[in-house]
Backbone as numpy.savetxt, mean C-alpha at the origin, in Angstrom:
# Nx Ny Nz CAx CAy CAz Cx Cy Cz
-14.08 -8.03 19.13 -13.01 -7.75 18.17 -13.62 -7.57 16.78
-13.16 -6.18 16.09 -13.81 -6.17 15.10 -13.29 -6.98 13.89
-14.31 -7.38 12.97 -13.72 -8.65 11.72 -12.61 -8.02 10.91
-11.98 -8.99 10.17 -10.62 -8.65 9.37 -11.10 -8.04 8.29
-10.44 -7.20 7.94 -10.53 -7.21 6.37 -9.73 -7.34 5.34
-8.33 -7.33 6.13 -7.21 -8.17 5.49 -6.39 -9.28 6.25
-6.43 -10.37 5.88 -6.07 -11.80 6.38 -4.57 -11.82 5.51
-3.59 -11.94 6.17 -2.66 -12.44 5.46 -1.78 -13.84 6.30
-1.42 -14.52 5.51 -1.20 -16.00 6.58 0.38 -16.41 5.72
1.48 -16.34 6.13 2.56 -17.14 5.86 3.09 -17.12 4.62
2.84 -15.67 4.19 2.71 -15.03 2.95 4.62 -15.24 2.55
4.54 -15.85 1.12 5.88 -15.65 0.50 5.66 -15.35 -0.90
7.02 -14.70 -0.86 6.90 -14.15 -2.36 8.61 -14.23 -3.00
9.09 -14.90 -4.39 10.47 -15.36 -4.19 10.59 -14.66 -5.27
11.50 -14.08 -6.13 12.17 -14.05 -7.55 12.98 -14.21 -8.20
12.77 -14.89 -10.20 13.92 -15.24 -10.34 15.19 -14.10 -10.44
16.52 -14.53 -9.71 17.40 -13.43 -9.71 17.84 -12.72 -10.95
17.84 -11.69 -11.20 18.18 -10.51 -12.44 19.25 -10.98 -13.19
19.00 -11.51 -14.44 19.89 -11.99 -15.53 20.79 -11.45 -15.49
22.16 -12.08 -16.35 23.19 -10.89 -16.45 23.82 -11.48 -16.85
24.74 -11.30 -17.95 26.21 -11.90 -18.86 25.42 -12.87 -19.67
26.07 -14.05 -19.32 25.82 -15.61 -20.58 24.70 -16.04 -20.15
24.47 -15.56 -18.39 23.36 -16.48 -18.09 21.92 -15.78 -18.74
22.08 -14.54 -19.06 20.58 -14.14 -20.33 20.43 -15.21 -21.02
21.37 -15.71 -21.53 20.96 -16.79 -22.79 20.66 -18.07 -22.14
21.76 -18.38 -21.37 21.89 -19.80 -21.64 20.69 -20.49 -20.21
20.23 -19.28 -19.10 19.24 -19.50 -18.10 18.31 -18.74 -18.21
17.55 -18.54 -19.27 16.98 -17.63 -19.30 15.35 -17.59 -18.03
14.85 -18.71 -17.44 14.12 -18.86 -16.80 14.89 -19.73 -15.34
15.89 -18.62 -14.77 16.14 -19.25 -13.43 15.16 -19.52 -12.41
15.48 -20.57 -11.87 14.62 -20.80 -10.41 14.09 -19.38 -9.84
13.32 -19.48 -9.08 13.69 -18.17 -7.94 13.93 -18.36 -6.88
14.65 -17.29 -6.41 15.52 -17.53 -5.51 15.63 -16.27 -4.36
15.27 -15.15 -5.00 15.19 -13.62 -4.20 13.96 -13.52 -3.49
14.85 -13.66 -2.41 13.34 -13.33 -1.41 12.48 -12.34 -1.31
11.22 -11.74 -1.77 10.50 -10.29 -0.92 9.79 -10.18 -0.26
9.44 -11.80 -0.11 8.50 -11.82 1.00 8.86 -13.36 2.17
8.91 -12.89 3.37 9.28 -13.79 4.34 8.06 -14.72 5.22
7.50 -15.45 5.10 6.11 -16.42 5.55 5.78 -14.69 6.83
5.40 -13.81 5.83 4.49 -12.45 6.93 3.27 -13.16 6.97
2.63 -12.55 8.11 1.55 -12.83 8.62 0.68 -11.81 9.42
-0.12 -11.00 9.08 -1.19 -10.14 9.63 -2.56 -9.83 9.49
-3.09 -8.90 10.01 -4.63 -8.96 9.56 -4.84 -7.52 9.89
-5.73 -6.71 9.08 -5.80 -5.39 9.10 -7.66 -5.71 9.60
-7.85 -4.88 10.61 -9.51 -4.71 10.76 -10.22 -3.66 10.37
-11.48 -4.45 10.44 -12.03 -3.68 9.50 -12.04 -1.74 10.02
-11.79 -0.76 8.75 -12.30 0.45 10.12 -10.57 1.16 10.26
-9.88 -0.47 10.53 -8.34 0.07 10.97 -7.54 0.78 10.04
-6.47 1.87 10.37 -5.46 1.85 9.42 -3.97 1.46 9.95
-3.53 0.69 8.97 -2.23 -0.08 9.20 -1.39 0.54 7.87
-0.46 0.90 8.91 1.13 1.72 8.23 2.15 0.35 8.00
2.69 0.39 6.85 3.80 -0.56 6.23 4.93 0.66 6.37
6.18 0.05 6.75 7.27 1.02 7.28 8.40 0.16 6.56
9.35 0.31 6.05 10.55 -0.23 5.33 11.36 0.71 4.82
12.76 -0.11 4.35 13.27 0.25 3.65 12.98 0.24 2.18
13.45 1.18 1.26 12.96 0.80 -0.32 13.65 -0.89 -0.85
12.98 -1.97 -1.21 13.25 -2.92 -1.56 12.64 -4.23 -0.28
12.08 -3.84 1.28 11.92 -4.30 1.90 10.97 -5.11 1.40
10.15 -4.99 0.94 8.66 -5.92 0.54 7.74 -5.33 0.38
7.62 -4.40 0.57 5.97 -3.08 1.46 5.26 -3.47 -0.32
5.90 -2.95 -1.32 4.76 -2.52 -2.99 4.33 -4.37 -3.10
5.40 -5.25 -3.20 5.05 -6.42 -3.34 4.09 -6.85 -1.72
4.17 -6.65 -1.38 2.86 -7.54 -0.21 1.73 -6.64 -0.93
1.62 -5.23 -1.40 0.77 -4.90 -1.71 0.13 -5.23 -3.03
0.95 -5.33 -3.98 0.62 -5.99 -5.47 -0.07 -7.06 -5.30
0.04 -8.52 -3.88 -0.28 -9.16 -3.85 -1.66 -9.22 -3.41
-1.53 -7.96 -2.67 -3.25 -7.96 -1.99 -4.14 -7.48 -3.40
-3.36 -7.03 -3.95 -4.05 -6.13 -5.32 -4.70 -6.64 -6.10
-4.06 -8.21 -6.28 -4.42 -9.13 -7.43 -3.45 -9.19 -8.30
-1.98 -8.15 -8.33 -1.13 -8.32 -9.22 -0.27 -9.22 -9.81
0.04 -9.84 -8.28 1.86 -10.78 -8.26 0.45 -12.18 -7.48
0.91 -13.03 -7.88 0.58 -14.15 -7.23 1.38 -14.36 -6.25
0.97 -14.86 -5.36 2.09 -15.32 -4.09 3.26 -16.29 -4.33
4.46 -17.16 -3.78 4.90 -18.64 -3.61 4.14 -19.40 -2.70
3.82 -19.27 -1.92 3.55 -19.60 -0.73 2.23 -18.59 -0.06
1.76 -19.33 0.73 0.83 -18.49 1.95 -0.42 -17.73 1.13
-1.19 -17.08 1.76 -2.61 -16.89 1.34 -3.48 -15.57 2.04
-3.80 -14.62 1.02 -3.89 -13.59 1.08 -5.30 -12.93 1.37
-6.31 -13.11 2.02 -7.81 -12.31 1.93 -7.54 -11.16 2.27
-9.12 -10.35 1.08 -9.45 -9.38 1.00 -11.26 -9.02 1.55
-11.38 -8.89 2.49 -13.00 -8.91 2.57 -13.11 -10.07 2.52
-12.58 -10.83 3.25 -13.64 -12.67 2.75 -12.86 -13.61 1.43
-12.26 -12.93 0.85 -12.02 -13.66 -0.70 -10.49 -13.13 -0.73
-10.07 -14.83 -1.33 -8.63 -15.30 -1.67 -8.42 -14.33 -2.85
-7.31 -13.57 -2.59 -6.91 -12.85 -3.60 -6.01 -13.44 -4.76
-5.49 -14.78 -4.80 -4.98 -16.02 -5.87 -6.66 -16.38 -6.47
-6.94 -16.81 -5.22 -8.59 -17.90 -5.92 -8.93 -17.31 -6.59
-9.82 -15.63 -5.94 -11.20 -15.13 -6.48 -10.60 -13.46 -6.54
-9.56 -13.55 -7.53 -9.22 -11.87 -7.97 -10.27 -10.80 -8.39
-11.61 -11.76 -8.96 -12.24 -10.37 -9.55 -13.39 -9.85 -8.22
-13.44 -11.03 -6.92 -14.07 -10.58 -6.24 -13.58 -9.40 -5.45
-12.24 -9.83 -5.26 -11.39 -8.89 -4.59 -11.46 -7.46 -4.90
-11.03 -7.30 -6.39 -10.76 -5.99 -7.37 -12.53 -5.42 -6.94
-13.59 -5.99 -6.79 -14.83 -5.07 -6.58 -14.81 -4.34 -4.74
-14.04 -4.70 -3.98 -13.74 -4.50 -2.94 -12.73 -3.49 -2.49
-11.95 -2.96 -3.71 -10.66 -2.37 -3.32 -10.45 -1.44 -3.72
-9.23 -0.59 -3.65 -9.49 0.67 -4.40 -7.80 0.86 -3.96
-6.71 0.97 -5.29 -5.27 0.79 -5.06 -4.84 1.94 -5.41
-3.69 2.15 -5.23 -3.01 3.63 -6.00 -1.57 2.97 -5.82
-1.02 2.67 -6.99 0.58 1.97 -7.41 1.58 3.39 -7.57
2.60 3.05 -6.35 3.55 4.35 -6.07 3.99 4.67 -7.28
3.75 4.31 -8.73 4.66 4.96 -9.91 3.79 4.56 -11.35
3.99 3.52 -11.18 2.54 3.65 -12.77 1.77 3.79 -12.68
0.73 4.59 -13.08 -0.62 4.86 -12.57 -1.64 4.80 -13.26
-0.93 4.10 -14.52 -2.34 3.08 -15.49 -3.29 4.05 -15.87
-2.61 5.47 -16.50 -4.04 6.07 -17.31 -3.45 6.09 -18.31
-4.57 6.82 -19.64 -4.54 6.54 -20.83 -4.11 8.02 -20.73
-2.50 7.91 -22.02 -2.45 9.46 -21.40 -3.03 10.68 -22.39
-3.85 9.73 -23.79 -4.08 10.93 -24.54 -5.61 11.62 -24.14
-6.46 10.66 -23.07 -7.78 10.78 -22.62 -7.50 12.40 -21.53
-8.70 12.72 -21.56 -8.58 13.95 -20.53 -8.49 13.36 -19.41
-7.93 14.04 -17.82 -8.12 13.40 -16.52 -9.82 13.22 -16.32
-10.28 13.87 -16.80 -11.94 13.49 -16.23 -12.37 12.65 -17.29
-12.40 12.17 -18.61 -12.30 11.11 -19.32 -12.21 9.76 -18.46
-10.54 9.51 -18.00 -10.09 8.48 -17.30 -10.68 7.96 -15.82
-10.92 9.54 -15.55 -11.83 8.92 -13.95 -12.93 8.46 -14.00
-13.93 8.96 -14.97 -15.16 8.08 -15.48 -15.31 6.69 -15.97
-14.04 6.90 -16.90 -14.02 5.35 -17.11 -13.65 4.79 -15.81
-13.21 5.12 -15.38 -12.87 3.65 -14.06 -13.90 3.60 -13.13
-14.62 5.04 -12.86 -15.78 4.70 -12.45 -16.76 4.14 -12.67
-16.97 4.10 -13.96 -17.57 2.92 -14.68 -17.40 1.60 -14.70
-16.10 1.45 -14.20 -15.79 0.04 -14.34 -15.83 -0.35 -12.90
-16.12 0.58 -11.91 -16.40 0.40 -10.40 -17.63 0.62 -10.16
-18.43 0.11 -11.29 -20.17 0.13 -11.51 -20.83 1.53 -10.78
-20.13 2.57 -10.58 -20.77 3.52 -10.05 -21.60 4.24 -11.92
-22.67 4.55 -11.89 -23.98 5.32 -13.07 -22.98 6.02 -13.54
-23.33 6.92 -14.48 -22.21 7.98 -15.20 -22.72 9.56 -14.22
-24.16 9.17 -13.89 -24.53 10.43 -13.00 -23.34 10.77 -11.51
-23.99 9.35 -11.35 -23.23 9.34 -9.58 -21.46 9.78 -9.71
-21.26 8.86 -10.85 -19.75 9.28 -10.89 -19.17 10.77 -11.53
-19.43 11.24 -12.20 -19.68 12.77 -11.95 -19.57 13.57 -11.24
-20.68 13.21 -10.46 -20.86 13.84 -9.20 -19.54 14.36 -8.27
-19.36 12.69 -7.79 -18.55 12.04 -6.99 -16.71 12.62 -7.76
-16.52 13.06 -9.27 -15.35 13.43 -9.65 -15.74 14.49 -9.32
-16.81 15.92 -9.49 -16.67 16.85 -9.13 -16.05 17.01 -7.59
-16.58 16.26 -7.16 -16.30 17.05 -5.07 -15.07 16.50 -5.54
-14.73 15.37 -5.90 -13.34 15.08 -5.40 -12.22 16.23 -6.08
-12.49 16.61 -7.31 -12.06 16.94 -8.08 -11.77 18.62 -7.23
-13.02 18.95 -6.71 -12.85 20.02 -5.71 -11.84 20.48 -4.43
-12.23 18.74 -4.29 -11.68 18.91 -2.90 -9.75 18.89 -2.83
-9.70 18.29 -3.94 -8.37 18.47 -4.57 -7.56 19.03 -5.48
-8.33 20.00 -5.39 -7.72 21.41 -6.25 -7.55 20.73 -7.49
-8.54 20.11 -7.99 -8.23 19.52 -9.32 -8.54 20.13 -10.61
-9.50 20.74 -10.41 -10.72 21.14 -11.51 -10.71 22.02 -12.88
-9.13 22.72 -12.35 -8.57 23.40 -13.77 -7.78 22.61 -14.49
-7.64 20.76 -14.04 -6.42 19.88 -14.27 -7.77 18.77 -15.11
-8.92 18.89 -14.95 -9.12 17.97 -15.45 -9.77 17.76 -16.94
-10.12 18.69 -17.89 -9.96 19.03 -19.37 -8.96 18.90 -19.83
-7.74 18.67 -19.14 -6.54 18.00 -19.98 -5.60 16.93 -20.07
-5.45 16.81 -21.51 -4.53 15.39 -21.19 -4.05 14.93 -20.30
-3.92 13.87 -19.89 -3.13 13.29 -18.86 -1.39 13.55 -18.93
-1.37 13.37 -20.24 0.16 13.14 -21.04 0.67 14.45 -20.67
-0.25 15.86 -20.75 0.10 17.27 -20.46 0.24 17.52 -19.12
-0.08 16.85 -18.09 -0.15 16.82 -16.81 1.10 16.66 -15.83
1.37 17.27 -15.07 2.96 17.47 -14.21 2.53 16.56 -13.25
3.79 15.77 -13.05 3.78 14.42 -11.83 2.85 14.76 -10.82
3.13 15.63 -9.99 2.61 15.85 -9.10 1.00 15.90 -9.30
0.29 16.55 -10.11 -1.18 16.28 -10.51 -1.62 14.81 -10.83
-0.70 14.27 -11.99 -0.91 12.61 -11.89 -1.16 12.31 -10.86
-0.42 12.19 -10.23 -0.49 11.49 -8.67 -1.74 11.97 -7.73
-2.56 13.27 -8.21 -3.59 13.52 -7.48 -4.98 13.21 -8.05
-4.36 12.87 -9.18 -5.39 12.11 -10.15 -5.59 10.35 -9.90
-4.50 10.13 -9.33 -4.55 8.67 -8.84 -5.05 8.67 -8.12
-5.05 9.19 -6.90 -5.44 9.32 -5.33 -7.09 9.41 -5.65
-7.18 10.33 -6.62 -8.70 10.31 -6.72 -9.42 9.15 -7.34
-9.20 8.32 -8.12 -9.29 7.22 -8.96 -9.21 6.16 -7.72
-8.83 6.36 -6.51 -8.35 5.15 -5.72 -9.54 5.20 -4.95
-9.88 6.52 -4.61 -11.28 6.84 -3.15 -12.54 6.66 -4.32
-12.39 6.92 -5.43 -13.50 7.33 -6.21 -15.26 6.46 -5.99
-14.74 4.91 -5.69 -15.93 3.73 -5.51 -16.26 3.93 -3.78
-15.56 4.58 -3.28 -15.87 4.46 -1.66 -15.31 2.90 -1.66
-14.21 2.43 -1.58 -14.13 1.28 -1.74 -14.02 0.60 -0.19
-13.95 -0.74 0.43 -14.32 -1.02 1.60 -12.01 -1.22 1.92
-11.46 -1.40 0.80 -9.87 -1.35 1.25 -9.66 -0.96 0.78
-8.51 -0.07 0.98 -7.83 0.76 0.36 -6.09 0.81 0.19
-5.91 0.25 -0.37 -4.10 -0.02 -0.51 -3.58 1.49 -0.94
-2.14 1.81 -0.44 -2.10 2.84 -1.12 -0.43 2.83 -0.74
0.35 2.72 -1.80 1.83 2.60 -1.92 2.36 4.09 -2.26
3.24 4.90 -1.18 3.84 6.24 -0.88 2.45 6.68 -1.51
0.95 7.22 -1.21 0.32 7.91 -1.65 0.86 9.59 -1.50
1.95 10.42 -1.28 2.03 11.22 -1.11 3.36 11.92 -1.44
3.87 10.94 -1.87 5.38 10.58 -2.98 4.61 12.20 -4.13
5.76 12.83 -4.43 5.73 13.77 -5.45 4.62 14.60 -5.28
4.08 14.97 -4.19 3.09 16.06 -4.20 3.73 16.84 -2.97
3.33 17.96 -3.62 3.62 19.21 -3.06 3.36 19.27 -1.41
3.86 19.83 -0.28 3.98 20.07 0.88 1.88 20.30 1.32
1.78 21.52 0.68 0.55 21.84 0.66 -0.93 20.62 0.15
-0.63 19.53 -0.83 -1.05 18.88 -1.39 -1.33 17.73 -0.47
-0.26 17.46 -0.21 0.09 16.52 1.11 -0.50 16.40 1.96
-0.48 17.42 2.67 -1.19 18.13 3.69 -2.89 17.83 3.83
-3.07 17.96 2.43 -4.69 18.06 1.86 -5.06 16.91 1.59
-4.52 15.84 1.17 -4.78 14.46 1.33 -4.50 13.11 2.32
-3.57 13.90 3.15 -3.78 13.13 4.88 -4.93 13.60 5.23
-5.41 14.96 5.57 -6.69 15.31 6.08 -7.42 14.45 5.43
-7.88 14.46 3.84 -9.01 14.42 3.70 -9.41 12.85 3.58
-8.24 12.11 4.00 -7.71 10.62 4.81 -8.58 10.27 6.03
-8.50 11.08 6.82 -8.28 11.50 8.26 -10.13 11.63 8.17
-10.30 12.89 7.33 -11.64 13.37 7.90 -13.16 12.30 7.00
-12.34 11.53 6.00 -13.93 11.69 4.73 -13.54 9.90 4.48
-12.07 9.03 5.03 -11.91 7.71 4.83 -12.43 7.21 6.29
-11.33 7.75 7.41 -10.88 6.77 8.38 -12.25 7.06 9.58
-12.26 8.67 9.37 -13.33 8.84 10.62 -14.63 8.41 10.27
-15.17 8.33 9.24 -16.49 8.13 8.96 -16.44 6.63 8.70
-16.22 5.77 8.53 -15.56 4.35 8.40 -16.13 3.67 7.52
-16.04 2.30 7.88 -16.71 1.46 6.12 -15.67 1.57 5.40
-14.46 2.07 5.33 -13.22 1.46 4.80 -11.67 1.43 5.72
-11.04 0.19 5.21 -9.88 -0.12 6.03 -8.59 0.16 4.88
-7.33 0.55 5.41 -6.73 1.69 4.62 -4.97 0.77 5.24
-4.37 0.10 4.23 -3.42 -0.42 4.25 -1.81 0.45 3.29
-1.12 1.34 3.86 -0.09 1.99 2.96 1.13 2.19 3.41
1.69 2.10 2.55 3.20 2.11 3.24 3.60 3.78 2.35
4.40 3.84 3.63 5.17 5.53 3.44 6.60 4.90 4.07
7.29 6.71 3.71 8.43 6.73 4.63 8.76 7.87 5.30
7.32 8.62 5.30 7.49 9.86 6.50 6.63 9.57 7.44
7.38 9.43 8.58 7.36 9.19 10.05 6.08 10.08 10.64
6.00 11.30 10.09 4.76 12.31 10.67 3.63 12.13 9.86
3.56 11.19 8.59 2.53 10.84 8.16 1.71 9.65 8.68
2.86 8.51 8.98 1.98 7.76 9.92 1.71 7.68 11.48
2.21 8.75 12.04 1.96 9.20 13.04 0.39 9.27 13.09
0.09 10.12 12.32 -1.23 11.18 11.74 -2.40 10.25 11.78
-2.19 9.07 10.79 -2.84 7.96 10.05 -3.00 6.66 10.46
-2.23 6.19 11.52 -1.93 4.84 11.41 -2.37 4.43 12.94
-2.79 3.47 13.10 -3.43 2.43 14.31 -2.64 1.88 14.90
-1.93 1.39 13.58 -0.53 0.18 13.89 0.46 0.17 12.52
1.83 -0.13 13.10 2.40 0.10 12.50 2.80 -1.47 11.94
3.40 -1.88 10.68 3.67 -2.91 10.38 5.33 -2.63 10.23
6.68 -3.25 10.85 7.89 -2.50 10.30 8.51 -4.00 9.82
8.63 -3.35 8.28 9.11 -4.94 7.18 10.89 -4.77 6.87
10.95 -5.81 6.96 12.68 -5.65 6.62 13.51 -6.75 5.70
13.54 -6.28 4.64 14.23 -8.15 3.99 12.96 -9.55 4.12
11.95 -8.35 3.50 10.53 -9.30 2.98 10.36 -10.00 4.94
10.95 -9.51 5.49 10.01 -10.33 7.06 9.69 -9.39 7.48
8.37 -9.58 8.32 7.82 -8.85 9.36 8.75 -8.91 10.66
8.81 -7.30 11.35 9.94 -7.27 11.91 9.20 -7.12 13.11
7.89 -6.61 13.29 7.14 -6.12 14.45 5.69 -5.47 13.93
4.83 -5.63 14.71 3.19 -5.21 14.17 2.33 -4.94 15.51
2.59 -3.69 15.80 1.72 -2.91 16.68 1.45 -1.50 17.13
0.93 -0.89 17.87 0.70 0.36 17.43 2.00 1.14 18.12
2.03 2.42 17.72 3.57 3.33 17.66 3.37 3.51 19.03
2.86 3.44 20.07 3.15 3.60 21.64 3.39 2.37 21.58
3.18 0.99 21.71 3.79 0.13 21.86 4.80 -0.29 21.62
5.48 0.08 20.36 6.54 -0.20 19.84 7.50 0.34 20.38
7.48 1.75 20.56 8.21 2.44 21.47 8.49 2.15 22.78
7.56 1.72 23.68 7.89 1.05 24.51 8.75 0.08 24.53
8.03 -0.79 23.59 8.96 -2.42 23.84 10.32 -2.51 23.71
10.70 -1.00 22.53 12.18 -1.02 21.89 12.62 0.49 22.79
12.17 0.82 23.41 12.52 1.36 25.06 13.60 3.04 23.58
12.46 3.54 22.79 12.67 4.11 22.04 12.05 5.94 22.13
12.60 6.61 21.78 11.67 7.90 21.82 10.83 8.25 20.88
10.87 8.19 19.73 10.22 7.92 18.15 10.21 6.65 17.38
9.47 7.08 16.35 9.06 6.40 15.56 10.57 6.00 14.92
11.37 7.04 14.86 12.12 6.67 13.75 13.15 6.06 14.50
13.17 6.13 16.28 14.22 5.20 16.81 13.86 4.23 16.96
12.30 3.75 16.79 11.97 1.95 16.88 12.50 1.59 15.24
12.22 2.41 14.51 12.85 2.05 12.99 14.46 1.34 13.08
15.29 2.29 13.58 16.75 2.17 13.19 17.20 1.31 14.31
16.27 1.06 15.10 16.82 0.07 15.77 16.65 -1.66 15.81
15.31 -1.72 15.39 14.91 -3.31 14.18 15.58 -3.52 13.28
16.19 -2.44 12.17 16.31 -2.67 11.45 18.10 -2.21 11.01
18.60 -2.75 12.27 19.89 -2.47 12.28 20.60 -3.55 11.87
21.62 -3.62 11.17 22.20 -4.73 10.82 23.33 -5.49 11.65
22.85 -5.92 13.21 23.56 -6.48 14.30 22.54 -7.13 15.03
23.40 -8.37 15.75 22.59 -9.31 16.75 21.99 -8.51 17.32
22.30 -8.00 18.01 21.21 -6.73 18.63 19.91 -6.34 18.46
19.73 -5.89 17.05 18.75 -5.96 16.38 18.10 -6.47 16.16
19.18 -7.85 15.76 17.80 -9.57 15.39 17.17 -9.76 16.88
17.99 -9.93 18.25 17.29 -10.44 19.40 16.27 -9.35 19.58
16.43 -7.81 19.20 14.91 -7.09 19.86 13.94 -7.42 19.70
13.95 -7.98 18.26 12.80 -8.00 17.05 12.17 -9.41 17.42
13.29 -10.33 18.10 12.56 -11.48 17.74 11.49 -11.36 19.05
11.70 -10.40 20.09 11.30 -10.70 21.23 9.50 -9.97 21.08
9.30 -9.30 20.00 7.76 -8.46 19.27 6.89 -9.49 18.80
5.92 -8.81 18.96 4.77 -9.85 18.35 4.98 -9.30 16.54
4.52 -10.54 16.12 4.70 -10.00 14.04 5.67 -10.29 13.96
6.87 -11.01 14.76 8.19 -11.28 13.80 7.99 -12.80 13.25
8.07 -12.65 11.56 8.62 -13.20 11.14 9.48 -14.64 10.82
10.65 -14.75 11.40 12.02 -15.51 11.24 13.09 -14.77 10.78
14.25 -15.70 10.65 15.11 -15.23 10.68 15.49 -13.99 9.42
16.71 -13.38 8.61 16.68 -12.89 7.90 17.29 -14.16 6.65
17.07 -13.65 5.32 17.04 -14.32 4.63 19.04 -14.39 4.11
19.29 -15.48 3.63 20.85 -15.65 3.70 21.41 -15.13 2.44
């Protein structure tokens, strides 16, 4: 069995609930109380890629923030490569390589090739190597007339291919990647599952953890599927299995059928390996 490279153990994550009226003032630091994460529990190997499947609000960006180093956990305990992502964050951050489905943390008056250097720099790759390494990428992603200019001048859809590149840029050994394919073009898309497929997963030395919500992307990509619902793990195994177990034809009928809001639903789920507990009240 090949080693983990993501350990996650009984993972919770709570928040305080969203102010509103008198209680701004008079509570301004409520308990927490909102669940987004349910004691999940998995392990991604090394090599593997594991698909996060949800609804928007299910948990998928927060389990990932947490692997990130972002959100501290409540509860339960997170490795990355060997190292507690609470304990030892900066060991983690030299191990990883993230792309956050919406802020994407560049400077926007720097050029795109400005910003990718710097971070390559800060992912100890030489100023030679990293260069280099922005040209192909920069190539390989139709970037290269995008990157002499501002970031700030730059249309969503390029941001976002400017992230993607910033994320592979260290060859990193994990790779988180929240909707990496959110706001890019059909054709674009297309060009960064492949180059997923051909230059991450097949050649290996990195393990590739992302949540989407197109069904033919993790078809494409994914080993195993993780399907999260109301911060619990609802089921964790690969898309022929799942299908089987939930006696389903697709992907998207093991979806709607976990994650249906009837007993029905709760007894399928509980009967999968990766569930969880109950739903939260």
């Amino acid at each position: 069995m090949p080693a983990s490279a993501i350990v996650v153990e009984n993972l919770e994550k709570l928040f305080p609930p969203a102010p509103s009226g008198w209680r701004t003032f008079l509570q301004p630091f409520a308990r927490p109380t909102v669940v987004a994460l349910a004691a999940v529990s998995l392990q991604v190997r090394d090599g593997e890629s594991v698909a996060l499947l949800g609804t928007n609000g299910a948990g998928k960006s927060t389990l990932l923030k947490i692997l990130a180093t972002l959100l501290l956990p409540t509860k339960g305990s997170a490795h990355l490569a060997g190292h507690d992502a609470a304990a030892d964050p900066r060991a983690v951050r030299r191990q990883l390589g993230y792309h956050a489905g919406t802020d994407h943390g560049f400077y926007p008056r720097l050029t795109g090739r400005q910003n990718l250097l710097f971070f390559g720099r800060l992912n100890h790759l030489s100023r030679a190597a990293a260069e280099q390494r922005i040209a192909d990428l920069a190539r390989q992603f139709h970037l290269e007339e995008h990157l002499n200019g501002q970031v700030r001048t730059l249309s969503t859809g390029t941001v976002q291919r400017l992230s993607l590149v910033r994320a592979v840029l260290h060859r990193p050994r994990v790779l988180l990647l929240d909707e990496p394919t959110r706001s890019l073009d059909a054709i674009a898309a297309a060009d960064f599952r492949l180059f997923l497929r051909q230059q991450i997963l097949q050649r290996g030395g990195t393990s590739l953890l992302f949540a989407s919500h197109t069904m033919a992307e993790i078809a494409q990509l994914a080993d195993r599927v993780a399907v999260i619902d109301r911060g619990r793990l609802l089921a964790y195994d690969t898309t022929a299995a799942l299908k089987r177990q939930t006696s389903s034809e697709s992907l998207d009928d093991v979806f709607l059928r976990l994650t249906g809001r009837s007993p029905q639903a709760e007894m399928l789920a509980e009967n999968l390996p990766g569930f969880s507990g109950s739903a939260p009240s």
